[in-house]
MDTraj code that builds the backbone (N, CA, C; nanometers):
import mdtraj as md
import numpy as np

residues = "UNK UNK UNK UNK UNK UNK UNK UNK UNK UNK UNK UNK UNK UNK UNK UNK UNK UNK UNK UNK UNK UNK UNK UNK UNK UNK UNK UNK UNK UNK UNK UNK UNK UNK UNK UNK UNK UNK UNK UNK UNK UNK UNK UNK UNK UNK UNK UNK UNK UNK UNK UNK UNK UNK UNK UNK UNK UNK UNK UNK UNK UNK UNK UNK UNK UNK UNK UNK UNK UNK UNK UNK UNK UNK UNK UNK UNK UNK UNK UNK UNK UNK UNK UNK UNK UNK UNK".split()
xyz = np.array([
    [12.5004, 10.0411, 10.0839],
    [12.4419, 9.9527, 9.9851],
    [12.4248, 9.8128, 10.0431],
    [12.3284, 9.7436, 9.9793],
    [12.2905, 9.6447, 10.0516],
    [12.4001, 9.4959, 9.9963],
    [12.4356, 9.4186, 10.0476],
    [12.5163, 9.3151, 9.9726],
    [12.4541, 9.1973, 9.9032],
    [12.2838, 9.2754, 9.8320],
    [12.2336, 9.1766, 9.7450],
    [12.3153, 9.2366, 9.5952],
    [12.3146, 9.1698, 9.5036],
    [12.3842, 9.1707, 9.3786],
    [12.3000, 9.2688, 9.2643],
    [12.1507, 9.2636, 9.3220],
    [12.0663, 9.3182, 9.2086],
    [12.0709, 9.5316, 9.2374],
    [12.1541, 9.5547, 9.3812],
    [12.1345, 9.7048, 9.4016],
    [12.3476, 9.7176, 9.4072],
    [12.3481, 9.6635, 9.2488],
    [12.4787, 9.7402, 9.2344],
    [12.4465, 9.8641, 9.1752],
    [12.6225, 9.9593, 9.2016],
    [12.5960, 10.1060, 9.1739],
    [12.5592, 10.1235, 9.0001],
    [12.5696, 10.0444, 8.8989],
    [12.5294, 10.0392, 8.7522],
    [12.4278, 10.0347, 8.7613],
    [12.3289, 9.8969, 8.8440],
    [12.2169, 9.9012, 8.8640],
    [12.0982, 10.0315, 8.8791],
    [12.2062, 10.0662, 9.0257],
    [12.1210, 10.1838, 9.0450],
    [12.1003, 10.3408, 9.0154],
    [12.2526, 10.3573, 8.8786],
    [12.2010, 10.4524, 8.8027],
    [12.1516, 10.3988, 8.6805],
    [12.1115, 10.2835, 8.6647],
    [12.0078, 10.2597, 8.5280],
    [11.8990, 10.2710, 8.5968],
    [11.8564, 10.3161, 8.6828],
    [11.7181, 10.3085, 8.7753],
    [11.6793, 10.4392, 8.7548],
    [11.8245, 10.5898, 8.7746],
    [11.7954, 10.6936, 8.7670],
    [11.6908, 10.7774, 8.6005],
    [11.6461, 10.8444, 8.6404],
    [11.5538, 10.9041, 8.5083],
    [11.6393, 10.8885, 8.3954],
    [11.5822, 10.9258, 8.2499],
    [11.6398, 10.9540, 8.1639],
    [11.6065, 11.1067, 8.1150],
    [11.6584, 11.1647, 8.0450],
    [11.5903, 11.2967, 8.0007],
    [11.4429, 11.2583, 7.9057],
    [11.3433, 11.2954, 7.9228],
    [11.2102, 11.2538, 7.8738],
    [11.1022, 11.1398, 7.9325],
    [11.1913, 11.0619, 8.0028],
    [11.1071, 10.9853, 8.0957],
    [11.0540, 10.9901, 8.2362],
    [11.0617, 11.0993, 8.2752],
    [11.0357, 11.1383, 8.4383],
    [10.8736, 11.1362, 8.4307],
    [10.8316, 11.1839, 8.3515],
    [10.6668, 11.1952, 8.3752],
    [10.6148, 11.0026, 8.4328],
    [10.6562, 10.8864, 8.3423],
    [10.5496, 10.7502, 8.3484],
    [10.7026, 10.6882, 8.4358],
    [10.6343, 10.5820, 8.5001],
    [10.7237, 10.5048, 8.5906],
    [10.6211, 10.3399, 8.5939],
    [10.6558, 10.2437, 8.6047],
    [10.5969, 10.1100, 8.6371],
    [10.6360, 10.0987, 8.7434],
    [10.4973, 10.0580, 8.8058],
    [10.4840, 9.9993, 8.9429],
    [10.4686, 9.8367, 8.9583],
    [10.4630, 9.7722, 9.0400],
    [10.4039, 9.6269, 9.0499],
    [10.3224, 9.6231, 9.1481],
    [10.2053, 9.5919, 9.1098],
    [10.0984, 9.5618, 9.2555],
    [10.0818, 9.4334, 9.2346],
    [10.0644, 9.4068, 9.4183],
    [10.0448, 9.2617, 9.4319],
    [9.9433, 9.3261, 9.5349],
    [9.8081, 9.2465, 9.4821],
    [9.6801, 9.2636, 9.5183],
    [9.6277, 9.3714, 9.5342],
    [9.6544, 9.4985, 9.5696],
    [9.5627, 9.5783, 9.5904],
    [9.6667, 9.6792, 9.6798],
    [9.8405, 9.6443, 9.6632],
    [9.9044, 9.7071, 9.7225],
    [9.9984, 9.7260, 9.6297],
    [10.1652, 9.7680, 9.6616],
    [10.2147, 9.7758, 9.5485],
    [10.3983, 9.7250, 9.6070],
    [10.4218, 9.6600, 9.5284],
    [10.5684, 9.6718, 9.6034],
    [10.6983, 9.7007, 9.6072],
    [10.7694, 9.6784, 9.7240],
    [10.8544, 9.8290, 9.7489],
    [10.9365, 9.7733, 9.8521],
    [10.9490, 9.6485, 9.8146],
    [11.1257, 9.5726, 9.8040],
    [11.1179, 9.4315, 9.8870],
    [11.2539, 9.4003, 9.9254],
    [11.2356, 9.2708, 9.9991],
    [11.3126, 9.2952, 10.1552],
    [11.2691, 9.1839, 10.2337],
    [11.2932, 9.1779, 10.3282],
    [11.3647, 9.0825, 10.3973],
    [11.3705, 9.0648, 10.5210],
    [11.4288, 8.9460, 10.5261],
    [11.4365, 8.7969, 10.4964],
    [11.4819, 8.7300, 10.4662],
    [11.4829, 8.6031, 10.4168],
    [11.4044, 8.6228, 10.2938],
    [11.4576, 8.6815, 10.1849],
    [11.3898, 8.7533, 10.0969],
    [11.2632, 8.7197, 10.0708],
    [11.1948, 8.7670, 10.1843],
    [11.0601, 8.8045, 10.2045],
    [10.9749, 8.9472, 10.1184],
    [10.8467, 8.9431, 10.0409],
    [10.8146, 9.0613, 9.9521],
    [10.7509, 9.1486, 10.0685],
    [10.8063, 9.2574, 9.9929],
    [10.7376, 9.3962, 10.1188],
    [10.6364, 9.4893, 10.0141],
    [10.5593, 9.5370, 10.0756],
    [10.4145, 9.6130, 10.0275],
    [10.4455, 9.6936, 10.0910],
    [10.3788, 9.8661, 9.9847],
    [10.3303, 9.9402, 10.0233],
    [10.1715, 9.9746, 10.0398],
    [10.1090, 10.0224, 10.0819],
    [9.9357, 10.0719, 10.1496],
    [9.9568, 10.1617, 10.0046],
    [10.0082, 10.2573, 9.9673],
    [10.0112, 10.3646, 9.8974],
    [10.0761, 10.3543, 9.7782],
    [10.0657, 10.4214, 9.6880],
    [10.2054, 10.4611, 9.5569],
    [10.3026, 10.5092, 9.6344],
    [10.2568, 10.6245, 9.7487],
    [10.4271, 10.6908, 9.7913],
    [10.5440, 10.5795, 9.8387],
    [10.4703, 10.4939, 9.8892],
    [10.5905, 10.3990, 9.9053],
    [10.6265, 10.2722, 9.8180],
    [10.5736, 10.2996, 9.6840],
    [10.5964, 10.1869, 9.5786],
    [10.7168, 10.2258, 9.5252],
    [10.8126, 10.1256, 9.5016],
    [10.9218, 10.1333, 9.3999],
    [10.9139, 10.1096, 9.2823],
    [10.9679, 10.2705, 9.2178],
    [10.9333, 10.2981, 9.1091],
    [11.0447, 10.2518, 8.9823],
    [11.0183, 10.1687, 8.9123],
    [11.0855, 10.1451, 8.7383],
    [11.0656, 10.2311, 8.6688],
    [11.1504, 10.2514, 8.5941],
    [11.1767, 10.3418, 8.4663],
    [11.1417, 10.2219, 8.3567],
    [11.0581, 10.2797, 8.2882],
    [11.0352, 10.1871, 8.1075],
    [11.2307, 10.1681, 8.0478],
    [11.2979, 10.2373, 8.0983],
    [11.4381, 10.2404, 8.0372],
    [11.5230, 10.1140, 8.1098],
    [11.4453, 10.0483, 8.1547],
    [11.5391, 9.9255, 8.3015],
    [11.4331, 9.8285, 8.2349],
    [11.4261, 9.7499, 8.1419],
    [11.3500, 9.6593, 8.1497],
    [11.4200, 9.5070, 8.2453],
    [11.5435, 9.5234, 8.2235],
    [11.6415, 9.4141, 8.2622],
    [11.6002, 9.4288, 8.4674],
    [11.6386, 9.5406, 8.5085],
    [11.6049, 9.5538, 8.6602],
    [11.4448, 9.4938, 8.7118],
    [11.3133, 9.5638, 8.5866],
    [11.1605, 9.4741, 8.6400],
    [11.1946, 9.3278, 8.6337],
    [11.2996, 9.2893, 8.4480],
    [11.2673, 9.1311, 8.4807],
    [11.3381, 9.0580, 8.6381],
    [11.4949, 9.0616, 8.6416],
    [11.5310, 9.0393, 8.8035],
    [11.4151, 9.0591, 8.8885],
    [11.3191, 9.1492, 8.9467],
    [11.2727, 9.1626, 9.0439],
    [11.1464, 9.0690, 8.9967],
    [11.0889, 9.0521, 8.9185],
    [10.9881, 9.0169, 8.9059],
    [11.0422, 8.8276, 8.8967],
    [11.0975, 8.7699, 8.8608],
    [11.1823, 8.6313, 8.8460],
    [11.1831, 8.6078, 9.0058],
    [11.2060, 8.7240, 9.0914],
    [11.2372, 8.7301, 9.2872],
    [11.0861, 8.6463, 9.3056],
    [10.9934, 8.7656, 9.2424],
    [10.8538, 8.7291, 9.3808],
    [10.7790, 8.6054, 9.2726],
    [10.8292, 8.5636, 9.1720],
    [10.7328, 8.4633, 9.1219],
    [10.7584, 8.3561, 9.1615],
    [10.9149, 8.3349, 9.1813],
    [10.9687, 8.2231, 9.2460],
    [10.9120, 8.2246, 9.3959],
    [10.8897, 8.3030, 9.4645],
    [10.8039, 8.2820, 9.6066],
    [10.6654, 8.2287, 9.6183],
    [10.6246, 8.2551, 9.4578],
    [10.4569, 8.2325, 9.4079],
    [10.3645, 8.3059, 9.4411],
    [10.3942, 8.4113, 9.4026],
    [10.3389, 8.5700, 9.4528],
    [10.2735, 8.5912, 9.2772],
    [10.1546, 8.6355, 9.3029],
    [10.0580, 8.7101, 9.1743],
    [10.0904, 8.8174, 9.1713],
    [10.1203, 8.9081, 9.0816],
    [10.1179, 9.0643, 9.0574],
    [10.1038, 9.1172, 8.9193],
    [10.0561, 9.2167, 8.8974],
    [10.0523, 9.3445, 8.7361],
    [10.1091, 9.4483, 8.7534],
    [10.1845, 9.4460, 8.6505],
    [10.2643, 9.5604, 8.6329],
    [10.1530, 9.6626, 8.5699],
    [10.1891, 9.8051, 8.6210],
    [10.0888, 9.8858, 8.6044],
    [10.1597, 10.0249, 8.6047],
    [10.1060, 10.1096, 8.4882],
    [10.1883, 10.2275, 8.4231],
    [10.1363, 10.3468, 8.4975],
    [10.2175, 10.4328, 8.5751],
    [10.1614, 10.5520, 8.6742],
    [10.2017, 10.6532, 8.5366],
    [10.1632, 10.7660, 8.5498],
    [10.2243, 10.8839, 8.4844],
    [10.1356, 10.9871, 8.5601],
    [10.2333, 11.1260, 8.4886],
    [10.2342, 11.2605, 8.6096],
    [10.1416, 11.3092, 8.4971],
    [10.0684, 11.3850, 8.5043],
    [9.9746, 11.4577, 8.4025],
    [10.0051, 11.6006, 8.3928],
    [10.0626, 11.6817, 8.3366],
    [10.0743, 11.8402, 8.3499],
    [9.9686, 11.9082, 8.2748],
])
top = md.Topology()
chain = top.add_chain()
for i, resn in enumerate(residues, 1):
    res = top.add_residue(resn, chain, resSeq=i)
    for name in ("N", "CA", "C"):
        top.add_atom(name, md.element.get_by_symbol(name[0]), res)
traj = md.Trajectory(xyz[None], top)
């Protein structure tokens, strides 16, 4: 685990599914990419793809606000944007 404060182990089973929510997940794109964590000198990292976007659960609203409070304070633009699985 990393020794930032926001990937404690509570954290990161409020991240895990709930029963009924596995199908929709929120993403955040910033520009035309999507993102999928930080880096050094908490620097924002992009993915090219969804496969490498980090995915929110609608059940974590508290985990999007933290992350999203991260990249605005850097002065980073982004939309949150609703994926879902279609069966």
């Amino acid at each position: 685990m990393s020794k930032d404060p926001i990937y404690t182990e509570e954290y990161m089973e409020a991240r895990r599914a709930k029963p009924g929510d596995e199908s929709r997940a929120i993403v955040l794109m910033i520009g035309d990419r999507f993102f999928c964590g930080f880096g050094k000198k908490d620097r924002v990292i992009v993915a090219w793809s969804l496969a490498g976007a980090w995915l929110f659960g609608s059940w974590d609203p508290d985990g999007i606000a933290k992350i999203e409070s991260r990249i605005t304070k850097r002065g980073i633009t982004f939309e949150r944007r609703i994926v879902s699985l279609e069966q």
